[in-house]
PLY file of the C-alpha trace (Angstrom):
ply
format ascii 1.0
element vertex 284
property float x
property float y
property float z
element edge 283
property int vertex1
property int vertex2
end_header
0.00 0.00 0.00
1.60 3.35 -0.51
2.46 5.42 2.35
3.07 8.89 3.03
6.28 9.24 0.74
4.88 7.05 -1.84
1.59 9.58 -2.08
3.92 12.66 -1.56
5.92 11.41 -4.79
2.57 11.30 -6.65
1.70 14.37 -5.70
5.10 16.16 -6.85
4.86 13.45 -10.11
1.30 15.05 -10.46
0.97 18.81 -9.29
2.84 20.78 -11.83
1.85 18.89 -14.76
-1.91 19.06 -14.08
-2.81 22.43 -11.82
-4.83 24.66 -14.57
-5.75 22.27 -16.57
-9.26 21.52 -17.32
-11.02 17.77 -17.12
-13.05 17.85 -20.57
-14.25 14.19 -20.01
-13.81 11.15 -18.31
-13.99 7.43 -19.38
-14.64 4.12 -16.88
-13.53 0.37 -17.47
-15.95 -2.00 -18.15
-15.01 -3.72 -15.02
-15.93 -0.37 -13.15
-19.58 0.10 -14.55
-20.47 -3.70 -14.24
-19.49 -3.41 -10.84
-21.78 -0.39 -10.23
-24.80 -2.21 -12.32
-24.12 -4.70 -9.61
-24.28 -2.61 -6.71
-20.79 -2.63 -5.64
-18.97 0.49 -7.02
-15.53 -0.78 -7.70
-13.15 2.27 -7.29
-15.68 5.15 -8.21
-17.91 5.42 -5.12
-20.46 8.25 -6.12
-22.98 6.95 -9.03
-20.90 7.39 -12.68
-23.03 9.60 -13.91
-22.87 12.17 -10.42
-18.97 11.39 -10.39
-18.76 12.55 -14.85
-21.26 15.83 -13.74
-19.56 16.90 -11.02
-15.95 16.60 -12.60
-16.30 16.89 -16.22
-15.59 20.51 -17.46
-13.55 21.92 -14.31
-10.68 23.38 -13.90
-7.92 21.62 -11.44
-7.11 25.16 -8.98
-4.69 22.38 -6.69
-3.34 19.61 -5.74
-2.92 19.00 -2.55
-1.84 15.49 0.02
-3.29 14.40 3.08
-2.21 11.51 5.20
-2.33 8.91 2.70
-5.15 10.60 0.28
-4.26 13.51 -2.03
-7.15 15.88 -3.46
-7.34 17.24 -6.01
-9.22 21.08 -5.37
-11.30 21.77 -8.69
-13.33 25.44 -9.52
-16.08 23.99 -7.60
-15.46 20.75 -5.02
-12.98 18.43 -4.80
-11.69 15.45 -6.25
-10.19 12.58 -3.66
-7.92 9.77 -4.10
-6.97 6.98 -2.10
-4.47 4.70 -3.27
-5.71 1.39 -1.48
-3.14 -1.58 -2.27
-1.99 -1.28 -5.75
-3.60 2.35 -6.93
-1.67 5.19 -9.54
-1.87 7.48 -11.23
-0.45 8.19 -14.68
-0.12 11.54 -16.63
0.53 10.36 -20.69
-0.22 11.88 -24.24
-1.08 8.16 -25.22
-2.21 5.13 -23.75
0.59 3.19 -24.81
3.18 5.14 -22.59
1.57 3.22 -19.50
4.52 0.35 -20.17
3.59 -1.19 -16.53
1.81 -4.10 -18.48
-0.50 -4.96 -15.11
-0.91 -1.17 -14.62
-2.06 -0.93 -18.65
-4.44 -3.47 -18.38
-5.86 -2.18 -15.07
-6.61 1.26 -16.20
-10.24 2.30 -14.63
-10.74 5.51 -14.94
-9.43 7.65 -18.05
-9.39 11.50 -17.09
-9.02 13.60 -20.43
-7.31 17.38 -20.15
-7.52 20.45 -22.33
-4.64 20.10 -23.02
-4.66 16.66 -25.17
-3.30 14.85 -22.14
-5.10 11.89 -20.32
-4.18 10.93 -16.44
-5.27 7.54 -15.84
-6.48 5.70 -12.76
-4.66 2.44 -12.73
-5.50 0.21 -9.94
-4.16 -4.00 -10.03
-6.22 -5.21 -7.02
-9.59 -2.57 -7.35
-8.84 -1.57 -3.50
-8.46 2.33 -4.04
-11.52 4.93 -4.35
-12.29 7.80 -6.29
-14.88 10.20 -5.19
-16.17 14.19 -5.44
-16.80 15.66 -2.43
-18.52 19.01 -2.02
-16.60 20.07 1.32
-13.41 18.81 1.67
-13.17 19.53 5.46
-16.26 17.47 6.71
-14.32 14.16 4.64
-15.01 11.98 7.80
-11.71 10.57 7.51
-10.10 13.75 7.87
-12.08 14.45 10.90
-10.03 11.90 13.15
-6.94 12.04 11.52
-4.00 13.43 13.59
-1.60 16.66 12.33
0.99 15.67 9.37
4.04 14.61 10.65
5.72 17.65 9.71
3.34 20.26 11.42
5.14 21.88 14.65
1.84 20.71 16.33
2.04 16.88 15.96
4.96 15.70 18.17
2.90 17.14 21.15
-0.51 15.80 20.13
1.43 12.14 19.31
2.28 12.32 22.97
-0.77 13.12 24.13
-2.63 10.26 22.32
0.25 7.92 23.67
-0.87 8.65 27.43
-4.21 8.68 26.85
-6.57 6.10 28.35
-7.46 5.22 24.89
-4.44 4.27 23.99
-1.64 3.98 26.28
-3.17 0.17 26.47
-2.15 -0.83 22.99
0.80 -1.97 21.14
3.02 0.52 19.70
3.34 -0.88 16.53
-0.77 -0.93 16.30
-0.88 2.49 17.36
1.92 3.73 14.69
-0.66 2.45 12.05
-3.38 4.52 13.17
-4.11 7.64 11.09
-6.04 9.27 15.13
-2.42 8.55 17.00
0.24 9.25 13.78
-0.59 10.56 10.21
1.00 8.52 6.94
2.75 6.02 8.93
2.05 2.55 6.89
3.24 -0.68 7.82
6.81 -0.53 5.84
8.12 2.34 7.93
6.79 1.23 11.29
8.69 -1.70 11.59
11.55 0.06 10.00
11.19 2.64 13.07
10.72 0.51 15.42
13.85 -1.47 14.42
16.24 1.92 14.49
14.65 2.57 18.00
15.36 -0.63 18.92
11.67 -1.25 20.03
9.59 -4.54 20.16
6.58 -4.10 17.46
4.47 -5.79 20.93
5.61 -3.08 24.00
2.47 -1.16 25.29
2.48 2.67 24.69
2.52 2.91 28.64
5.60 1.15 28.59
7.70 3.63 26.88
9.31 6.46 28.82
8.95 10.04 27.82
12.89 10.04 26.10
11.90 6.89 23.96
8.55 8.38 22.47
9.97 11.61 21.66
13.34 9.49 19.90
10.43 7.19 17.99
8.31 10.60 16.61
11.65 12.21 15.79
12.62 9.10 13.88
9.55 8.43 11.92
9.49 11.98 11.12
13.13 11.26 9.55
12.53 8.32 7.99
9.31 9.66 6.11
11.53 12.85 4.91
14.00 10.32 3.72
11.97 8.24 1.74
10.19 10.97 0.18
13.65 11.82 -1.10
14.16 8.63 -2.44
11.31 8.38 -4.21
9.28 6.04 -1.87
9.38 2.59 -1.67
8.58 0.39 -4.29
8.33 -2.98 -2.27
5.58 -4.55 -5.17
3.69 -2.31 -6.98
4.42 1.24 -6.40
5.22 3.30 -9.01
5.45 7.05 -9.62
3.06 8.93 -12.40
6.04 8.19 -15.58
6.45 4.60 -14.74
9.60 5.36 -12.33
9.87 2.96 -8.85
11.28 4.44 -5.99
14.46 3.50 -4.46
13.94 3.30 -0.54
13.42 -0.03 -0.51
17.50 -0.10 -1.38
17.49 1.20 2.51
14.83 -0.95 4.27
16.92 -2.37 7.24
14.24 -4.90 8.61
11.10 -5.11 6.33
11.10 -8.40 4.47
14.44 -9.35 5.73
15.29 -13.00 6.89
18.53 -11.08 8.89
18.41 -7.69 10.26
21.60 -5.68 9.69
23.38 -7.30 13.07
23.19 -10.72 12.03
20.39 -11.91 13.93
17.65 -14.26 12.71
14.30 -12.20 12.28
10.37 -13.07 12.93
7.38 -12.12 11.00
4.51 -11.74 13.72
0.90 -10.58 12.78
-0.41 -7.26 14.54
-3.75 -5.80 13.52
-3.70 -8.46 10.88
-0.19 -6.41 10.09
2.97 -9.00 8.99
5.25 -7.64 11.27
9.20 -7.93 10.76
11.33 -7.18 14.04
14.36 -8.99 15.30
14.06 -10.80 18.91
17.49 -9.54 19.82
17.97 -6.24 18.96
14.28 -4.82 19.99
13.36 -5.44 22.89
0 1
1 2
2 3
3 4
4 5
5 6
6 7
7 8
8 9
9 10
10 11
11 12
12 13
13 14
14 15
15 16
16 17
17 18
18 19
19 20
20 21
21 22
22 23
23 24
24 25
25 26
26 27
27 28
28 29
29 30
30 31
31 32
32 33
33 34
34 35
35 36
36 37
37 38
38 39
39 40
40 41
41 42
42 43
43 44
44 45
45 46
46 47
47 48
48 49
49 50
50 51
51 52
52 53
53 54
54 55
55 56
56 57
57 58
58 59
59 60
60 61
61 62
62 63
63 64
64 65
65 66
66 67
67 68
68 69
69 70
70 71
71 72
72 73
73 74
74 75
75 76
76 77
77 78
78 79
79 80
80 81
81 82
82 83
83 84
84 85
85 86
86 87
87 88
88 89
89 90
90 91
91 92
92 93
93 94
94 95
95 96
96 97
97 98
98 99
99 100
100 101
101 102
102 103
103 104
104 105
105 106
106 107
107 108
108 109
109 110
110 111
111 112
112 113
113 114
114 115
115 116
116 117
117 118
118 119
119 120
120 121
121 122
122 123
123 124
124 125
125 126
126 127
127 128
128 129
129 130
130 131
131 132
132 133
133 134
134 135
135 136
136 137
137 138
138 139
139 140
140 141
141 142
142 143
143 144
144 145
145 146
146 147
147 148
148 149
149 150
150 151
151 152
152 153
153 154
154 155
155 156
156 157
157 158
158 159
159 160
160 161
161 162
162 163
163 164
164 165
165 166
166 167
167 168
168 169
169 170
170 171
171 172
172 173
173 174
174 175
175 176
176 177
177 178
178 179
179 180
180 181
181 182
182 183
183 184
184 185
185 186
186 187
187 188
188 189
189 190
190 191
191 192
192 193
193 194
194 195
195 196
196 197
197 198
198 199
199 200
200 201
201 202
202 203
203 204
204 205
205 206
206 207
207 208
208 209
209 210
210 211
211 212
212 213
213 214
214 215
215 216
216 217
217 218
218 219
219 220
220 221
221 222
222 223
223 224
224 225
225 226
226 227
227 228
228 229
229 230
230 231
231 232
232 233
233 234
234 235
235 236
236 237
237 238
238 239
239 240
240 241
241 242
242 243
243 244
244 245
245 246
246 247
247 248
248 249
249 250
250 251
251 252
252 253
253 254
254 255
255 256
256 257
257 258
258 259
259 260
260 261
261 262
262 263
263 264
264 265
265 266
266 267
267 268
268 269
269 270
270 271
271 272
272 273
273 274
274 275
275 276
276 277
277 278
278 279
279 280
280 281
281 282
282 283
């Protein structure tokens, strides 16, 4: 699934190659209207004909990320993405350029610009959604979802959701998943946190000390910035809007590894359904 740095590529893949442009039509996959004849609205989850008459003919003002979602902030509404397992986005003069031959023949939705362009909706396993939304700010998602990792507010509000009744009860590695306790954090970069930190995916929040929360925001925060850098992580799927995979996963110490980086045998545990890479030895 992509996380933070994996959306935040899109986004800068994206934004200045679609921001005044306007959407002069839109085309769905077969797949996609069979699945809303059927009731189950695959990927598009307004009605197709709402989704094309709310979006067809405006003009893209933004383009902007959120947690794992990025919107895209039209003349009038919004248009949001979320990227479920296997979702992307590509920006191409022809249909052809999508070389990605799973990514080709997953296309769903086919966005056509001004401009002669098309940005596509590609999307392997059908777990990411498209939708308008008239008010961006009462997205119930967003309601719940805790400051970006980079806002001066969100160390202080991690901590407080840490210590809070609510929470302080749980596992950490559980708790770094949750958009309400830590924004963008997938599972890739927790256990790759928790490794650095040295802390077992299964302590309790109450069982860290002040010193070692503060190290594990500071940490994340790093990490994320890092792996935006690099381009994200492309562990399966992932890939950025020209094709491009990212490079973190050169950098993964402990995510998918048999060994982590001392030498020491690792385990693959389930959390919150979660596979879960730490080593025994080193976190403890």
């Amino acid at each position: 699934m992509p996380e933070l740095p994996e959306v935040e590529n899109i986004k800068i893949g994206l934004k200045p190659n679609v921001v005044n442009k306007k959407i002069i039509d839109i085309e769905f996959s077969d797949l996609v209207k069979i699945s809303h004849e059927q009731g189950k609205k695959a990927i598009v989850k307004d009605e197709l004909e709402y989704f094309k008459e709310k979006i067809r003919g405006k003009e893209i003002l933004n383009l902007e990320r959120r947690g794992k979602y990025i919107y895209f902030t039209l003349n009038k509404g919004y248009m949001l993405t979320h990227f479920g397992m296997t979702g992307a986005y590509f920006l191409v003069n022809d249909l052809s350029e999508i070389t990605n031959k799973n990514y080709y023949k997953h296309r769903h939705i086919i966005f056509y610009f001004n401009s002669g362009e098309k940005m596509v909706f590609s999307d392997i396993r059908r777990f990411g959604e498209v939708r308008y939304l008239e008010d961006i700010s009462s997205f119930k998602p967003f309601v719940s979802l805790a400051p970006e990792p980079f806002h001066k507010k969100a160390l202080e509000y991690f901590l407080e959701k840490l210590d809070s009744k609510r929470y302080r009860e749980q596992k950490i590695k559980a708790l770094l998943l949750q958009g309400s306790v830590f924004c963008g954090c997938g599972n890739i970069y927790a256990c790759e946190v928790l490794y650095k930190e040295r802390i077992n995916p299964e302590k309790l929040a109450k069982d860290l000390n002040l010193d070692e929360k503060i190290s594990l925001f500071n940490s994340l925060v790093h990490i994320l910035k890092f792996s935006i850098s690099q381009g994200g992580s492309t562990v399966s799927d992932y890939v950025h809007t020209d094709g491009a995979k990212g490079n973190m996963q050169n950098f993964l110490q402990i995510y998918g590894k048999k060994v982590c980086p001392m030498g020491h045998g690792t385990e693959n545990i389930s959390i919150k359904t979660r596979s879960t890479y730490f080593c025994p030895i080193c976190q403890k």
